[in-house]
C-alpha positions as CSV (number, residue, x, y, z in Angstrom):
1,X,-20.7,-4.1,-6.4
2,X,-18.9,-0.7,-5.7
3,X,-15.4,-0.4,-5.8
4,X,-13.0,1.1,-3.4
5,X,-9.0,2.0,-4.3
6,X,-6.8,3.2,-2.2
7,X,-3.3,4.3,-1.8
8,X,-1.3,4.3,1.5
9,X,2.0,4.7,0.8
10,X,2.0,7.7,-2.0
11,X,2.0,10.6,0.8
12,X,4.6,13.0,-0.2
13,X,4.0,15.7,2.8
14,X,7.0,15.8,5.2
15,X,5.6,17.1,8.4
16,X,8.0,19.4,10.3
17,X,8.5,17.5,13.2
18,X,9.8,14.2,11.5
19,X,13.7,15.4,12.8
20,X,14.7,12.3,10.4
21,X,18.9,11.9,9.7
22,X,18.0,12.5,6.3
23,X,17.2,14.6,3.6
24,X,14.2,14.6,2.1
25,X,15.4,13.5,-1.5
26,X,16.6,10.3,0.2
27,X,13.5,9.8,2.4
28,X,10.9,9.7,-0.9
29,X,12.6,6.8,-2.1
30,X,10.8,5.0,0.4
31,X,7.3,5.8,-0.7
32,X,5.1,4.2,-3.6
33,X,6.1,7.4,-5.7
34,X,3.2,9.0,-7.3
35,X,0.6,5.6,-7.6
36,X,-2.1,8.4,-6.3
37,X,-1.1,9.9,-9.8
38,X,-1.3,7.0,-11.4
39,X,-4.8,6.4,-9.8
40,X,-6.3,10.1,-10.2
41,X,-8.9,9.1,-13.2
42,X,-10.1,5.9,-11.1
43,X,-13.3,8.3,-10.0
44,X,-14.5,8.3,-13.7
45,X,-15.0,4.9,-13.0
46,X,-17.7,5.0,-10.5
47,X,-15.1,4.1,-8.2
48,X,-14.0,5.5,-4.8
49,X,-10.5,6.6,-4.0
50,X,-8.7,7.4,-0.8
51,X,-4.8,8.1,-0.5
52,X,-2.5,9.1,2.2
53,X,-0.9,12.9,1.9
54,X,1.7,11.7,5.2
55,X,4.5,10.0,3.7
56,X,5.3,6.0,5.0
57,X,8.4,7.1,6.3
58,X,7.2,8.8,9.4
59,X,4.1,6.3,10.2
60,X,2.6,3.3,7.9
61,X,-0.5,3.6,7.4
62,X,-0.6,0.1,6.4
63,X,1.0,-1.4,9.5
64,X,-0.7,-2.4,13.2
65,X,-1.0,0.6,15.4
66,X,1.1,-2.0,17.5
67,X,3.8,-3.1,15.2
68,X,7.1,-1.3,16.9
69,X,9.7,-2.5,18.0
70,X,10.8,-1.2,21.5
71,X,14.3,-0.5,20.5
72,X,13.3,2.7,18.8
73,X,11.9,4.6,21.9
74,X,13.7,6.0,24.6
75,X,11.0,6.0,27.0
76,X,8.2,3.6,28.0
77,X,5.5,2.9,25.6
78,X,2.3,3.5,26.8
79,X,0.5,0.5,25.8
80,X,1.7,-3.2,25.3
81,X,3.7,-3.4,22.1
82,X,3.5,-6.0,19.5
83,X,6.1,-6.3,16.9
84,X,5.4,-8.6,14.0
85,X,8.1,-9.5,11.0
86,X,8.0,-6.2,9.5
87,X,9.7,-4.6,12.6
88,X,11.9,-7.1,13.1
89,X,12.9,-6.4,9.3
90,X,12.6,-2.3,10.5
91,X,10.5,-1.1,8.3
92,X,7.6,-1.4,11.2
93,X,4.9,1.1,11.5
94,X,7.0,3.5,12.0
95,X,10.5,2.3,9.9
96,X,13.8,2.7,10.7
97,X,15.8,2.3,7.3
98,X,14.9,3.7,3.6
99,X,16.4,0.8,2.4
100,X,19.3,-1.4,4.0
101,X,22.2,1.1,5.1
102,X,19.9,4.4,5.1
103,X,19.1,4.9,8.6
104,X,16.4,7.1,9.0
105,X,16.9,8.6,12.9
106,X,20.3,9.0,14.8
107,X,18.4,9.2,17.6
108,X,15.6,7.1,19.8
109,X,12.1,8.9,19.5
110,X,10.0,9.2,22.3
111,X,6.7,7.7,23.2
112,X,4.9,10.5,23.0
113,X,5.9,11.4,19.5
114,X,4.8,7.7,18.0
115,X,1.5,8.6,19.5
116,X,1.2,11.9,17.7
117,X,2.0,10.6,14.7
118,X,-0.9,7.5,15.1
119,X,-3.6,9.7,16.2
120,X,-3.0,12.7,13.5
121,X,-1.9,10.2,10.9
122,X,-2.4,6.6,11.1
123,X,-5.8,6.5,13.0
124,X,-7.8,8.6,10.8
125,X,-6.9,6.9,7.8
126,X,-7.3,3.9,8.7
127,X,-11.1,5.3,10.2
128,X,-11.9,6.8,6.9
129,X,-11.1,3.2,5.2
130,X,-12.8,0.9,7.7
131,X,-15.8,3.7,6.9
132,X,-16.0,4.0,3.7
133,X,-15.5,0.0,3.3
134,X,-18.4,-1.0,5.8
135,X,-20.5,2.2,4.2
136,X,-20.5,0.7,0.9
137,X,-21.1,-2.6,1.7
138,X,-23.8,-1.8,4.0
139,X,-25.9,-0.1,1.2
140,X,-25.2,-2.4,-2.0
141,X,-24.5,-5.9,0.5
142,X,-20.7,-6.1,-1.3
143,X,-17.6,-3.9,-1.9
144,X,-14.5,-4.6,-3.5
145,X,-11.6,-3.1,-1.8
146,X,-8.0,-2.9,-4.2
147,X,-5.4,-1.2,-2.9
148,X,-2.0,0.3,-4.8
149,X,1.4,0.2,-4.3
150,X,4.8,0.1,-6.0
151,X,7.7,-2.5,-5.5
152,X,11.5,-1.6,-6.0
153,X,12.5,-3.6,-9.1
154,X,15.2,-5.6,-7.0
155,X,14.5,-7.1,-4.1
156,X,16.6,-6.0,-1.0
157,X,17.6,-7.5,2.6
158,X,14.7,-6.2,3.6
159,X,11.9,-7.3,1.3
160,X,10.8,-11.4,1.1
161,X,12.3,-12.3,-2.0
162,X,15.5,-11.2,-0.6
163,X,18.5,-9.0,-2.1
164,X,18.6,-9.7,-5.9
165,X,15.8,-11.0,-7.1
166,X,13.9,-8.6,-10.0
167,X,10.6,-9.0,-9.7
168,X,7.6,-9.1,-12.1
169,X,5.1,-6.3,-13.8
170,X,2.6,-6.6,-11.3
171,X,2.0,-8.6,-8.2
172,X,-1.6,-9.4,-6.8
173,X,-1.9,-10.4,-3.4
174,X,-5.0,-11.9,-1.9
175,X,-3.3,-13.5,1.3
176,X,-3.3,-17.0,-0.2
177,X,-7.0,-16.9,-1.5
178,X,-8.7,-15.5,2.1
179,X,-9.0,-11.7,1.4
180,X,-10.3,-11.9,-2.1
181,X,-12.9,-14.7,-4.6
182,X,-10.7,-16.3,-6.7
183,X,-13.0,-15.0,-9.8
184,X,-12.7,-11.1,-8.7
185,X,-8.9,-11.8,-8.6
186,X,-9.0,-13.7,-11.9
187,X,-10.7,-11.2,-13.4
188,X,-8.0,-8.6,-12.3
189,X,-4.8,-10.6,-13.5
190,X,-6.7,-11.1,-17.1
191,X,-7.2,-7.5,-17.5
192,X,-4.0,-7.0,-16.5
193,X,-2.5,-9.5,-18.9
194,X,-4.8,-8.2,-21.6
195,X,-2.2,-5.3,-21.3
196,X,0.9,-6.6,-21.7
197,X,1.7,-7.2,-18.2
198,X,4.0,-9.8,-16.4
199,X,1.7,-10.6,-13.4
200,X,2.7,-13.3,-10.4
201,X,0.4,-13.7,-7.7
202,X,1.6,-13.5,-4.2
203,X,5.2,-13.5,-4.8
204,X,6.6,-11.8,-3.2
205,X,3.9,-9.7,-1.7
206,X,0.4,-11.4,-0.8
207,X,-1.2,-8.5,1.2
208,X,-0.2,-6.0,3.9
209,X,-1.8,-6.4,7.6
210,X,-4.5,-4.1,6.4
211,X,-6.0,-6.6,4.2
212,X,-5.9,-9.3,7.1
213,X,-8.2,-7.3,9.2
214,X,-10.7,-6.0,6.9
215,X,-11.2,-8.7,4.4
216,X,-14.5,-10.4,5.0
217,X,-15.6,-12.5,2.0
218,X,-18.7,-14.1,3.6
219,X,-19.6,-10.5,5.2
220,X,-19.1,-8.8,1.4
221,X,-16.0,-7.2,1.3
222,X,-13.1,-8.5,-0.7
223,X,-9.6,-7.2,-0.6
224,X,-7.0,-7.3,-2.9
225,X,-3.4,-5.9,-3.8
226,X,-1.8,-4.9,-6.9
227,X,2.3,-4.0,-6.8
228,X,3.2,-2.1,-9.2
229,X,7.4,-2.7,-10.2
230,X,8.6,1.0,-10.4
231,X,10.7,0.2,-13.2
232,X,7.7,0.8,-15.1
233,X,7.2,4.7,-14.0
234,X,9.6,5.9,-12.0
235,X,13.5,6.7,-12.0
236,X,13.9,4.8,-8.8
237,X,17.1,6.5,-7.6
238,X,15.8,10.3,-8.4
239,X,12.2,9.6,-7.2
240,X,11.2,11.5,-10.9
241,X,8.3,9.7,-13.3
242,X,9.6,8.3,-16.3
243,X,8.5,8.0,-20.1
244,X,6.9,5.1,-19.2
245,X,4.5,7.1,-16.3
246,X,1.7,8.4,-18.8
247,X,1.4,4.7,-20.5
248,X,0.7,3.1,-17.4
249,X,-1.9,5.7,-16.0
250,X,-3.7,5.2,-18.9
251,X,-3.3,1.2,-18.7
252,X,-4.8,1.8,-15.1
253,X,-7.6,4.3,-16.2
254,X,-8.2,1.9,-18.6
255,X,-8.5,-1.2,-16.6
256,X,-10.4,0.2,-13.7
257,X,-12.8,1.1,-15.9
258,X,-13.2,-2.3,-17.5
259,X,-13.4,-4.1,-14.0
260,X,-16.4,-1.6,-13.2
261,X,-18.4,-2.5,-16.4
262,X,-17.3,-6.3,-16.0
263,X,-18.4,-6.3,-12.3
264,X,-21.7,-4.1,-13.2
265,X,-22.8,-6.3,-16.2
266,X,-21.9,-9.7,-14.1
267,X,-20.3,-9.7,-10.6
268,X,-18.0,-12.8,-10.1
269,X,-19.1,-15.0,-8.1
């Protein structure tokens, strides 16, 4: 079974036509800093691995092309809208806070610009991932499909858990058991225990919309999410990698390449 990684939220290119509030320095914190870093071995694996160069902050590509909420645009939309909880929370498909009191715009953006943005950014990311995905599993009959991100050590007003709450290691998410087999996912939270890791599993984070719509288990492709707590890595406030950044790409190196041979000598089933 071949196995695909991928990173959505590590782009650190700031197109020239965001026209954000704020600086650039307090824009990154908003991304998964540097997980395509962390992931840059996964190849030697076997393994496939597709990351985002646009950063979350001016389109998710993780999000519904539909999930705005109207009170960001100043103009008509041009098709019918359909916010879910993460624009309600603002941090939509195209977000409107960093983190609670970092307002990203002083200004409403217009239709046209939220369109750009999802056919030059969102769309063909999210066509080279549906691809890829169906490509695999239509030459070996399954594909596993893990995708990488980082979580803020503290939860926030904007994040499940709520402001406060420190959160584990490593959180897998396989939307309550439909995205991923239990064994796959088993066989990921062992190798990550073998390493030292603290590891809950869908707390607070069970899977982005992403892995709702192209999770098939019965049709061969499983999905599952691994959060990484930047307190591992990363200097959270500073956006800069940490002591800590070099153990943890080789933990990942390390474990990628152990689910490969696992999954090569005798695929969970």
């Amino acid at each position: 079974m071949p196995i695909l990684h991928d990173s959505p939220h590590s782009g650190r290119i700031y197109p020239d036509d965001f026209n954000s509030a704020l600086p650039v320095e307090l824009l990154r914190r908003a991304e998964d800093a540097y997980v395509d870093q962390l992931l840059e071995d996964v190849p030697d694996s076997g393994a496939t691995l597709l990351h985002a160069h646009f950063p979350r902050a001016y389109i998710d590509a993780n999000r519904s092309s539909l999930d705005i909420h109207p009170r960001i645009l100043a103009d008509r939309p041009g098709e019918m809208l359909a916010p879910g909880e993460k624009s309600v929370l603002r941090i939509g498909l195209i977000r409107e806070i960093v983190t609670p009191g970092l307002e990203i715009y002083d200004r409403k953006l217009a239709w046209s610009e939220v369109e750009s943005r999802i056919e030059r950014c969102w769309r063909p990311y999210r066509t080279a991932l549906t691809n890829e995905l169906h490509r695999l599993r239509d030459r070996h009959g399954r594909v596993l499909h893990i995708q990488w991100h980082s979580m803020k050590s503290v939860g926030n007003a904007a994040t499940p858990d709520g402001p406060g709450n420190r959160r584990p290691d490593m959180v897998l998410g396989d939307r309550h058991g439909r995205s991923c087999s239990p064994a796959v996912r088993d066989l990921v939270d062992e190798l990550l225990r073998q390493r030292g890791y603290r590891v809950a599993l869908n707390d607070p984070y069970a899977g982005g919309a992403v892995l709702g719509e192209l999770a098939d288990v019965e049709g061969g492709i499983e999905c599952l999410q691994v959060e990484i707590n930047r307190a591992l890595y990363l200097d959270e406030i500073r956006v800069e990698k940490t002591a800590g950044f070099a153990e943890l790409k080789a933990h990942i190196s390390s474990l990628t390449n152990a689910l490969a041979e696992e999954i090569k000598r005798n695929r969970p089933s």
